[in-house]
ZABA-266043 format. One record per residue (C-alpha): residue number from 1; x, y, z; residue in one letter. Coordinates in steps of 0.2 Angstrom, whole numbers, plus 2048, in hexadecimal, padded with zeros to 3 digits. Each point is the difference from the previous one (the first is absolute). Layout:
BEGIN
num->NUM | east->X | north->Y | up->Z | residu->a
...
//
This chain:
BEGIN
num->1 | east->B75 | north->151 | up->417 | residu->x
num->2 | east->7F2 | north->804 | up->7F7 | residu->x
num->3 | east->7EF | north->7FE | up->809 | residu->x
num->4 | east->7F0 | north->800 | up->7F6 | residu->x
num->5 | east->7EC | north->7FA | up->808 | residu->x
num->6 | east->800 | north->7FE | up->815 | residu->x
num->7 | east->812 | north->800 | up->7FF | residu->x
num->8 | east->801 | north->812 | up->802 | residu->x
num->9 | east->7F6 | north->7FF | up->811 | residu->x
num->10 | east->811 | north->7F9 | up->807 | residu->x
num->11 | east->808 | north->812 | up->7FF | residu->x
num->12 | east->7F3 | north->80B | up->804 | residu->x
num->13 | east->807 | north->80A | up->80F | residu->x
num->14 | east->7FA | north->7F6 | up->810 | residu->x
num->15 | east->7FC | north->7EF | up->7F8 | residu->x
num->16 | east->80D | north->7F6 | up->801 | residu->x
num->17 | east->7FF | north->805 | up->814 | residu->x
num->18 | east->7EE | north->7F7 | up->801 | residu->x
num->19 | east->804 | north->7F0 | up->7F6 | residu->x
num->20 | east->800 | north->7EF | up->809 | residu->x
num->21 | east->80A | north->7F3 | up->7F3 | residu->x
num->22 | east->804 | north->7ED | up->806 | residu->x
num->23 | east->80A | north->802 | up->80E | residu->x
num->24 | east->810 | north->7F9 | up->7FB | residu->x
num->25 | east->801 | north->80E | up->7F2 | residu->x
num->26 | east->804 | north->80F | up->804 | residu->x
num->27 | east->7F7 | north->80F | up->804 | residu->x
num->28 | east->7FB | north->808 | up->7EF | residu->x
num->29 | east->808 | north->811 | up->808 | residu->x
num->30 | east->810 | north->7F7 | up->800 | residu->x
num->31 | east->7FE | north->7F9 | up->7F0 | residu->x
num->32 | east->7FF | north->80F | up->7F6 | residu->x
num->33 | east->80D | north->807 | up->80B | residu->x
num->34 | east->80C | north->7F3 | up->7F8 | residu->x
num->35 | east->7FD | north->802 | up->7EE | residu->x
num->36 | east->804 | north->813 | up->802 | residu->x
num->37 | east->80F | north->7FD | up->80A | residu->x
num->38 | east->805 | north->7F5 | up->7F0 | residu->x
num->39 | east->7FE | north->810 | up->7F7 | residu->x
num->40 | east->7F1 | north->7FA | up->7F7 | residu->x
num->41 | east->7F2 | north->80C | up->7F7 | residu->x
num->42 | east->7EF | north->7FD | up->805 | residu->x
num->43 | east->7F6 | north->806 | up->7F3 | residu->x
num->44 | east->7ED | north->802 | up->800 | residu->x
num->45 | east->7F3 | north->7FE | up->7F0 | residu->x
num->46 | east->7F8 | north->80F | up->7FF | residu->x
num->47 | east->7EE | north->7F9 | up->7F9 | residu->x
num->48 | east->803 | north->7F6 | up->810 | residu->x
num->49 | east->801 | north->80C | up->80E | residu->x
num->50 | east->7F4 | north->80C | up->7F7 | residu->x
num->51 | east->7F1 | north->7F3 | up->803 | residu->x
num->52 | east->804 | north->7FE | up->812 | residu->x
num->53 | east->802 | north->813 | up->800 | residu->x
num->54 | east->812 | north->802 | up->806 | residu->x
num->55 | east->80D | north->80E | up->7FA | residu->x
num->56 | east->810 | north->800 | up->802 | residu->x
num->57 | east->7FC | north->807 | up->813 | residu->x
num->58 | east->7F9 | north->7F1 | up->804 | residu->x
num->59 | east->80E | north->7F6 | up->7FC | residu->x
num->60 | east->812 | north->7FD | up->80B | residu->x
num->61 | east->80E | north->80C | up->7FE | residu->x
num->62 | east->809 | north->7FB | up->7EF | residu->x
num->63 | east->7F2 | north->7F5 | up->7F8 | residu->x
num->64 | east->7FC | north->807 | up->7F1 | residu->x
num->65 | east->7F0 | north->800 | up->7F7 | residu->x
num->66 | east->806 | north->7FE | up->7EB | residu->x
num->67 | east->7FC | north->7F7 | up->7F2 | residu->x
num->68 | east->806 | north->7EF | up->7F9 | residu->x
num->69 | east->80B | north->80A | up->7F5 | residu->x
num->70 | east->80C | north->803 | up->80E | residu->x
num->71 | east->800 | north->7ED | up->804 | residu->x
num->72 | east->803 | north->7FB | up->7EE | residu->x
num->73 | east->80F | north->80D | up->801 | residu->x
num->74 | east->806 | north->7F6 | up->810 | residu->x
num->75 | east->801 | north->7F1 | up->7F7 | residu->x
num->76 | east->80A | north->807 | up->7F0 | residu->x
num->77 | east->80D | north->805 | up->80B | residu->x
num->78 | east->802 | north->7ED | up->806 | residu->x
num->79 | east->7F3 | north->800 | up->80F | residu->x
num->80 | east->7FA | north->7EE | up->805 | residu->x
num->81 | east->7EE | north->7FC | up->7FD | residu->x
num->82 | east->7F5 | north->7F4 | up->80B | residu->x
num->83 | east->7ED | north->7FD | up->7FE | residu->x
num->84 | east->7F5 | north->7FA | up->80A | residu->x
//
């Protein structure tokens, strides 16, 4: 996953803890919780987390603050892509 704009808030260390979603979703925590346990990268725009003022510190164990490039290189390997 490749998060760019607000999307980054969501893995900032302690956020996903303070989030209330529609209650028949589940907790945002749990949510990003079951996209690592699927061995999925979350990756971070860098542009994106530098606004907000957030370095790689700021951000959970194993998000990774990278360029698109990596992304791209996801994707050439055969990596499915969703937009939205």
């Amino acid at each position: 996953i490749f998060l760019t704009s607000s999307a980054v808030d969501w893995v900032r260390r302690g956020a996903a803890d303070k989030v209330v979603l529609n209650p028949l979703d589940p907790p945002m925590k749990d949510m990003i919780q079951a996209v690592r346990d699927a061995g999925c990268a979350i990756l971070v725009c860098p542009p994106c987390a530098k606004v907000r003022g957030y370095t790689q510190d700021d951000l959970l164990e194993g998000v990774v603050i990278t360029g698109s490039g990596a992304m791209h290189k996801l994707i050439k390997e055969g990596a499915a892509t969703l937009s939205f």
